[in-house]
N, C-alpha and C positions, 0 to 999 in steps of 0.2 A: 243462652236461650234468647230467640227476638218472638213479641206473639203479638197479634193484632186481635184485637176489638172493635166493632162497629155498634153507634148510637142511630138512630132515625128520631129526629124531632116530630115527635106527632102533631101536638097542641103546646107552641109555645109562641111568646112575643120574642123581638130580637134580645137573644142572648150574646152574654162573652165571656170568654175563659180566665179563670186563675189556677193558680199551682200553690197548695198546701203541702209543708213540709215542717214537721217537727214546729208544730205551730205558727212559724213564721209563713207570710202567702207574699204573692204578687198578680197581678193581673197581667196577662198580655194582649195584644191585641186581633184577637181574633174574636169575632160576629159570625152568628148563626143565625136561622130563623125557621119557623115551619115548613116542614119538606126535607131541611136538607141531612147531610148525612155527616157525622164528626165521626172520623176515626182516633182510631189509640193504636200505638205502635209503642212496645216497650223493647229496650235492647239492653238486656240485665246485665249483660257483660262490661257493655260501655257504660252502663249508670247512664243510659237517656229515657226520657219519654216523649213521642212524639205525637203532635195533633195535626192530624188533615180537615176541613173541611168541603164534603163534596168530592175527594178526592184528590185534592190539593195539599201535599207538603210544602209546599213554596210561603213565603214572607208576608200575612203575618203570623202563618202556621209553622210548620216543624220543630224544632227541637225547644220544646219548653222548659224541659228543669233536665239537668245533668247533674249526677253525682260523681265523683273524681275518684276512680279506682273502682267504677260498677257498682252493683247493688250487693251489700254483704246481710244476710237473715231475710226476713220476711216482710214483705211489701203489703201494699193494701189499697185498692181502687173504691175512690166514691165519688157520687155526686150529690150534690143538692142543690137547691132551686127554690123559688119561691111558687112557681103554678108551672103547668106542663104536663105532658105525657112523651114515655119515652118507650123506643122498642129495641133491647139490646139484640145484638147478634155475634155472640161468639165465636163463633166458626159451627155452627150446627148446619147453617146452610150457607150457599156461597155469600163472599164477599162483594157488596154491589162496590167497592172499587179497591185497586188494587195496595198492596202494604209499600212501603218507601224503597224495599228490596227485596227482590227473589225467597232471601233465606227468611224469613218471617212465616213463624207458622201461627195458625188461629189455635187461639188459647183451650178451647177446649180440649184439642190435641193434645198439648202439652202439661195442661193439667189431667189430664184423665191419670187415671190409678194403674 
């Protein structure tokens, strides 16, 4: 399964991303700021997750944490933040930009029952 998520930064100062896993993190370098758009790309097969900003998979976005043999049981997306407003978009309505590949479906699809 590949599935995309899109964030819209409503009200925030310049952010940057980390990757939590199994309580160990890291920070990469990617910067946001109000306006723009962070996507999520997960591709459960390969064990990737992937961050665009504004549309952008390229350096210093894309492939932020890999697990080695895909994802095996159950996964779990958060965020937190100290101040901001955020507006998810699942896939309920279009994608304002497009997923890293064709086969990527919005999560809502694929989670639905």
């Amino acid at each position: 399964e590949k599935v995309q998520v899109e964030q819209v930064e409503e009200e925030a100062g310049e952010e940057g991303g980390s990757v939590q896993n199994g309580g160990a993190g890291r920070e990469y370098g990617a910067t946001w700021q109000e306006g723009d758009v962070v996507g999520l790309a997960c591709d459960l097969e390969k064990g990737q997750i992937m961050v665009s900003v504004n549309g952008s998979f390229e350096e210093p976005n894309g492939v932020v944490f890999e697990q080695a043999g895909g994802f095996q049981g159950e996964m779990f997306a958060a965020i937190s933040g100290a101040t901001g407003r955020l507006r998810y978009n699942l896939g309920d309505t279009p994608f304002a930009h497009a997923p890293p590949a064709p086969d990527f479906e919005a999560f809502c699809s694929v989670a639905a029952p």
